[in-house]
C-alpha positions in Angstrom: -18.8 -65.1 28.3 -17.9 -62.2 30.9 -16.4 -59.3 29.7 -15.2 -56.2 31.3 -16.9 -52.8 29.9 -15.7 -49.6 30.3 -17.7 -46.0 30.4 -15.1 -43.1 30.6 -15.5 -39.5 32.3 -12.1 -38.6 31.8 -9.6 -40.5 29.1 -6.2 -39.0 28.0 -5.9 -40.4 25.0 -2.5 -40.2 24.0 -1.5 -42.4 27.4 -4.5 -44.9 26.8 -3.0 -45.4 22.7 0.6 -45.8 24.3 -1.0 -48.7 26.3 -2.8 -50.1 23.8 -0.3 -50.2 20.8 -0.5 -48.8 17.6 -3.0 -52.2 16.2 -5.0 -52.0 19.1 -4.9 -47.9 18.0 -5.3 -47.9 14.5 -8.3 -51.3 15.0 -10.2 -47.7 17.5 -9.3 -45.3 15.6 -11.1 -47.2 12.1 -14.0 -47.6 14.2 -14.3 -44.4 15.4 -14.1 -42.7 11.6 -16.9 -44.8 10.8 -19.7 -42.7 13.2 -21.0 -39.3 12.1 -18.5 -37.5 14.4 -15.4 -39.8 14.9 -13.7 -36.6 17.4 -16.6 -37.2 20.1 -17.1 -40.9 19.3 -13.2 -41.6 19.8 -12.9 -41.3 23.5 -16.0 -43.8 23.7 -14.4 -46.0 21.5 -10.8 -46.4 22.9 -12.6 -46.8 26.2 -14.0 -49.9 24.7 -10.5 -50.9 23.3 -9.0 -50.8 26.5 -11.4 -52.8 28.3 -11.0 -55.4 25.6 -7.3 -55.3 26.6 -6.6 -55.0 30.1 -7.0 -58.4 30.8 -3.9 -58.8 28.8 -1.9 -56.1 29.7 -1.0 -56.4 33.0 -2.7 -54.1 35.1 -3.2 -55.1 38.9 -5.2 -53.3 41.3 -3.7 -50.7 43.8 -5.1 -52.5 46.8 -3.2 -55.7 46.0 -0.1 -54.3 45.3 0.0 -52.6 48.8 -1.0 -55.5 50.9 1.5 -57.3 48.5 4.2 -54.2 48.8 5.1 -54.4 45.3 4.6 -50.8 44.6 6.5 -48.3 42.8 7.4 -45.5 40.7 6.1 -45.8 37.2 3.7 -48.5 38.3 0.4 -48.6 35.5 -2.6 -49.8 38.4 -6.5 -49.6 38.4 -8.4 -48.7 41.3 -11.8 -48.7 42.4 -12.5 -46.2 45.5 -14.6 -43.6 46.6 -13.2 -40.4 45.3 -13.2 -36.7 46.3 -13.1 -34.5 43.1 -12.7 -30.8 43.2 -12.1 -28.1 40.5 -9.3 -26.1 41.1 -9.9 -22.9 39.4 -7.2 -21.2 40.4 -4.6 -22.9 38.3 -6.1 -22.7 35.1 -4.2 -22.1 32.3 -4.9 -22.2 28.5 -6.3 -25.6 27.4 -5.8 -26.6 31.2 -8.8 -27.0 34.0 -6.9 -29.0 37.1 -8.9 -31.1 39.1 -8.1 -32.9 42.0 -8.9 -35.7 43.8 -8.6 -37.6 46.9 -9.5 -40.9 48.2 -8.3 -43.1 51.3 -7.2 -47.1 50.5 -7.5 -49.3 53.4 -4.9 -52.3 53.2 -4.3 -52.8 56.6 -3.5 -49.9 57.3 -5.6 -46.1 55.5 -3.0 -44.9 52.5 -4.1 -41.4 51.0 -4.3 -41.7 47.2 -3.8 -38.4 45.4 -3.8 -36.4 42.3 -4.9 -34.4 39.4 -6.0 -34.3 35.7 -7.1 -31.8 32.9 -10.7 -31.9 33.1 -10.3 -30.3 29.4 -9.8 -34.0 28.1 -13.1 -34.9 30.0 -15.0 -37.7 27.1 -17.6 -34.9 26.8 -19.3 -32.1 28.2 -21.6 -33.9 30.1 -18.7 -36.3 31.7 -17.4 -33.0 33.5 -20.5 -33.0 36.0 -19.3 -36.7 36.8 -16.0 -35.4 38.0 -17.3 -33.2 41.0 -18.0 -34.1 44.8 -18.0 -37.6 46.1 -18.4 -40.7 43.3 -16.7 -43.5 43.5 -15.3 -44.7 40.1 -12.2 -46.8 38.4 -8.9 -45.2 37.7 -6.3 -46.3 35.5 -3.3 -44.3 36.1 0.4 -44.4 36.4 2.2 -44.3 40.2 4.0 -40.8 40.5 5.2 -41.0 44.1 5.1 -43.3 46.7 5.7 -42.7 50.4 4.0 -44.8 53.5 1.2 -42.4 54.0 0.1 -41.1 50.5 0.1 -42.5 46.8 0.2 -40.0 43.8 -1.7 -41.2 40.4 -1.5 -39.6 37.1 -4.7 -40.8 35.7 -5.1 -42.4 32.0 -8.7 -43.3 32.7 -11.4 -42.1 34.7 -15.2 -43.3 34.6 -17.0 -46.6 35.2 -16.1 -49.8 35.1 -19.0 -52.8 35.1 -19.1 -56.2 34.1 -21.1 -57.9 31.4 -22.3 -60.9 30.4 -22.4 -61.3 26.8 -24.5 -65.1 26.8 -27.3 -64.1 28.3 -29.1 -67.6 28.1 -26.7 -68.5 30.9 -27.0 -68.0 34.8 -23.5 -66.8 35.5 -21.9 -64.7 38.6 -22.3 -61.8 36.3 -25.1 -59.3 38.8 -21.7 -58.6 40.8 -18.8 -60.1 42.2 -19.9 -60.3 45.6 -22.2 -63.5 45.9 -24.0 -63.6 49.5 -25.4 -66.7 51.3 -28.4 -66.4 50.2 -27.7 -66.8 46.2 -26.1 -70.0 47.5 -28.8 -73.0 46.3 -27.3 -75.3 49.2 -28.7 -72.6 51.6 -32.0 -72.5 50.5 -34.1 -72.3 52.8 -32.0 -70.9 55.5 -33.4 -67.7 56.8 -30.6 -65.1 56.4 -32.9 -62.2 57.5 -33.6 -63.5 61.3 -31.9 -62.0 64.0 -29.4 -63.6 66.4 -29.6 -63.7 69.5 -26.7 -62.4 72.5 -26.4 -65.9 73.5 -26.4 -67.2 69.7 -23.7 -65.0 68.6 -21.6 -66.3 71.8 -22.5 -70.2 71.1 -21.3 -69.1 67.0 -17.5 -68.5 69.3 -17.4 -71.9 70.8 -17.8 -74.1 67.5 -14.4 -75.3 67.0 -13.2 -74.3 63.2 -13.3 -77.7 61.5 -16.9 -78.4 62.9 -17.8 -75.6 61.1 -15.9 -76.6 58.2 -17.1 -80.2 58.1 -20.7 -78.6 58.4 -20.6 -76.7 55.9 -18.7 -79.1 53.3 -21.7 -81.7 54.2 -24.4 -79.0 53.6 -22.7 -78.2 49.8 -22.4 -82.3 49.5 -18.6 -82.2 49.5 -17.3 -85.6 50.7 -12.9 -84.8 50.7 -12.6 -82.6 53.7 -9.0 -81.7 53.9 -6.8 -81.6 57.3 -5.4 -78.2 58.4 -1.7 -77.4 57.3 0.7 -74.8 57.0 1.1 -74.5 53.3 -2.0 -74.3 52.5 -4.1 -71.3 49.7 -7.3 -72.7 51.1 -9.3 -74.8 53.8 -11.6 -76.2 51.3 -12.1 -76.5 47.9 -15.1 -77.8 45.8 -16.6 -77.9 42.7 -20.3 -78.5 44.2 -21.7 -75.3 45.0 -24.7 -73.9 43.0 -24.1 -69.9 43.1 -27.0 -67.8 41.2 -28.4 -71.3 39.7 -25.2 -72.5 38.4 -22.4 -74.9 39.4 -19.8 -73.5 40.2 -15.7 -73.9 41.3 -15.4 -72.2 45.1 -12.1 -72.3 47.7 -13.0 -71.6 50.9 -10.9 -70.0 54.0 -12.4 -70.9 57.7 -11.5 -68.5 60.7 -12.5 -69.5 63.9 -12.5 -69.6 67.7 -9.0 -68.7 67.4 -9.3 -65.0 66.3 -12.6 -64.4 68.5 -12.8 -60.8 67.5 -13.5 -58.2 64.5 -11.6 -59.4 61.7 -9.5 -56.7 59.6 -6.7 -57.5 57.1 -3.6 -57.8 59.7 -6.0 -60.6 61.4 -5.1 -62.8 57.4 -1.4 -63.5 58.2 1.7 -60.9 57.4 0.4 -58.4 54.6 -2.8 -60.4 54.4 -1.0 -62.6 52.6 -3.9 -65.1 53.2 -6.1 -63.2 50.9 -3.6 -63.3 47.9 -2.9 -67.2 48.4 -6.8 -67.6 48.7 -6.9 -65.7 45.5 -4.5 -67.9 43.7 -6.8 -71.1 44.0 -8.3 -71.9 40.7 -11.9 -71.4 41.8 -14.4 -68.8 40.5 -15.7 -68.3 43.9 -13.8 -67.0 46.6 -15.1 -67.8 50.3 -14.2 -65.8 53.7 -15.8 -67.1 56.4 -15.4 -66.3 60.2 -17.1 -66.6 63.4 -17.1 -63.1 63.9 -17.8 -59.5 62.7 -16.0 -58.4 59.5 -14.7 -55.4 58.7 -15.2 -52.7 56.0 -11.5 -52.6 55.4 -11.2 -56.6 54.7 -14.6 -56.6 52.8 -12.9 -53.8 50.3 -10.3 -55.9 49.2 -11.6 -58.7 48.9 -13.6 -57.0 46.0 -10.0 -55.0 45.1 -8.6 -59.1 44.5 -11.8 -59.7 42.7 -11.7 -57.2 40.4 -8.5 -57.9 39.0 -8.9 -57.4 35.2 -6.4 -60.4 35.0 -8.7 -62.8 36.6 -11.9 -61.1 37.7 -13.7 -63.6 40.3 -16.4 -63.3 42.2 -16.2 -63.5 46.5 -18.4 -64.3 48.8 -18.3 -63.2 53.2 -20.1 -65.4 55.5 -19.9 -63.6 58.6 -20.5 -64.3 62.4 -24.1 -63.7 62.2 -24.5 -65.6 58.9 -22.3 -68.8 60.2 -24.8 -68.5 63.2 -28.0 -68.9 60.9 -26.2 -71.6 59.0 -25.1 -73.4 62.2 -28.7 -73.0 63.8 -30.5 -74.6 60.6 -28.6 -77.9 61.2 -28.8 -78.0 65.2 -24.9 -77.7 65.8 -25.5 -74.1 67.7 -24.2 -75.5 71.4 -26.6 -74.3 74.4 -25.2 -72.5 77.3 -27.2 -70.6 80.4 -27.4 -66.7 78.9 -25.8 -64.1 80.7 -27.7 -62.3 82.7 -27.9 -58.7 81.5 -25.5 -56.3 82.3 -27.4 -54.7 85.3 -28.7 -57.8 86.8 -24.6 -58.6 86.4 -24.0 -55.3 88.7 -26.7 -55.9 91.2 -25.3 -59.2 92.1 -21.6 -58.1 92.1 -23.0 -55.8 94.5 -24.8 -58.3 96.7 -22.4 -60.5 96.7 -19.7 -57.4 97.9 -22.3 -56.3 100.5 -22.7 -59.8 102.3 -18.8 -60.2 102.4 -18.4 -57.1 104.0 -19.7 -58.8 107.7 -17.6 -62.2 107.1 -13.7 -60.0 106.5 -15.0 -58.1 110.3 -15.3 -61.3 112.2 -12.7 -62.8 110.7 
């Protein structure tokens, strides 16, 4: 069984009681009496009582809520980001040592997310050194203002958030949400380390979609191949894969030829909402897959949809290079004359200018 587990830095725990009820409350607060000191054991232990809860209480990540635009005012979310802490001395007050932080949410298009907390309800002394510079960690925290440019966050929680696999006989998605090609058994044997060539990655652009598709649903050993249409949450969906040594459920969405380019968010439909229909398929793996580069931006939340404490999932990208590799294992790569390289290309621009030149004077 998969569980989340929460490690806090910073926990206010009035907020975090108000969330979890007064059983939930009173069930921490008996557990934390029972240790030697039940003041520094208390934080520790409500931590744990939240992450016990939060799949039932509701919680949905920042990014999905802004590719979604259901955001508000009084809005409880969790993020995970990469934030900016820094101690802001100058504002101190009895019992109050402001920090603030900073961090920049990509959903399509960079949001600033914003605010600060009373490092004087850090979990402990040592949790303070956590809270300075550059870490990324998960925050729980309640939406204080909302424009189109910057989020404010009065954080509940502050610290790490991991998650655990309490059987551990059993071979589950459990070493992180993001699976990669390679942990794939159907794929064994595929060389995901070897390069690509210029004229590789340009053959990966003329494989029409559903070629790709139907490859890749013969290599897992799925035999119902779907055709394309407009309502669909997925372009594929199978309960054949073999992830990490077990079988496991996976939906799959194929982009192609048609978006040639760098994929980002915007490139997944009107607010992405491709992503959250993809996410809506009851599969435990999720699958992007395009014939090109992917973006940072579109990596980060498909890990923000995975992390959902409601229904955490695991993802896996299969980029251009990757579909290439894939593609080149079972001979479907098409051949082409390669492009000459880009100097050779001038030189004979150039001849070919220079011989013109005599034919416009006759003529």
């Amino acid at each position: 069984m998969t569980r989340i587990a929460l490690e806090p830095y910073y926990l206010h725990q009035d907020q975090v009681q108000s969330l979890l009820g007064d059983q939930r409350t009173e069930s921490a607060r008996a557990r934390a009496d029972r240790r030697s000191n039940p003041a520094a054991a208390l934080p520790y232990v409500l931590a744990s009582e939240l992450a016990e809860a939060l799949p039932t209480l509701g919680i949905r990540e920042l990014a999905n809520c802004v590719l979604e635009q259901d955001i508000r005012s009084g809005q409880v979310i969790g993020t995970e980001l990469e934030f900016t802490f820094q101690r802001d001395r100058i504002h101190d007050a009895p019992g109050f040592k402001p920090v603030s932080f900073t961090a920049v949410l990509n959903a399509g298009e960079p949001v600033r997310v914003a605010g600060t907390f009373n490092s004087a309800r850090t979990a402990s002394s040592s949790a303070a050194g956590s809270l300075i510079g550059s870490r990324r960690a998960y925050l729980i925290g309640t939406i204080t203002d909302v424009t189109r440019e910057r989020i404010e966050l009065r954080p509940v929680f502050i610290g790490v958030r991991s998650f655990v696999d309490d059987d551990q006989a059993a071979e589950c998605l459990t070493a992180g949400p993001r699976v990669y090609p390679s942990d794939i058994g159907q794929f064994r044997g595929i060389d995901f380390a070897s390069p690509l060539t210029e004229a590789e990655l340009e053959a990966v652009l003329r494989v029409p979609e559903d070629t790709v598709k139907r490859a890749f649903a013969g290599l897992i050993g799925e035999s119902y191949v779907p055709k394309d249409w407009g309502g669909e949450r997925s372009d594929l969906y199978t309960s054949r894969v073999f992830a990490r040594g077990r079988q496991v459920s996976a939906a799959w969405l194929f982009k192609g030829p048609g978006y040639p380019r760098a994929m980002d968010v915007k490139a997944l439909g009107k607010n992405g909402d491709q992503i959250d229909r993809l996410f809506t398929e009851p599969a435990e793996l999720l699958v992007l897959q395009h014939c090109h580069q992917i973006k940072p931006s579109l990596v980060a939340m498909m890990d923000s949809y995975a992390h959902d404490a409601r229904s955490p999932r695991s993802y896996m990208i299969i980029d251009g290079s990757d579909t290439g590799r894939i593609l080149r294992s079972l001979g479907l790569l098409p051949t082409f004359p390669a492009r000459p390289p880009l100097q050779e290309q001038e030189a004979l621009i150039s001849v070919a200018e220079a011989t013109s030149e005599p034919r416009r004077a006759r003529e």
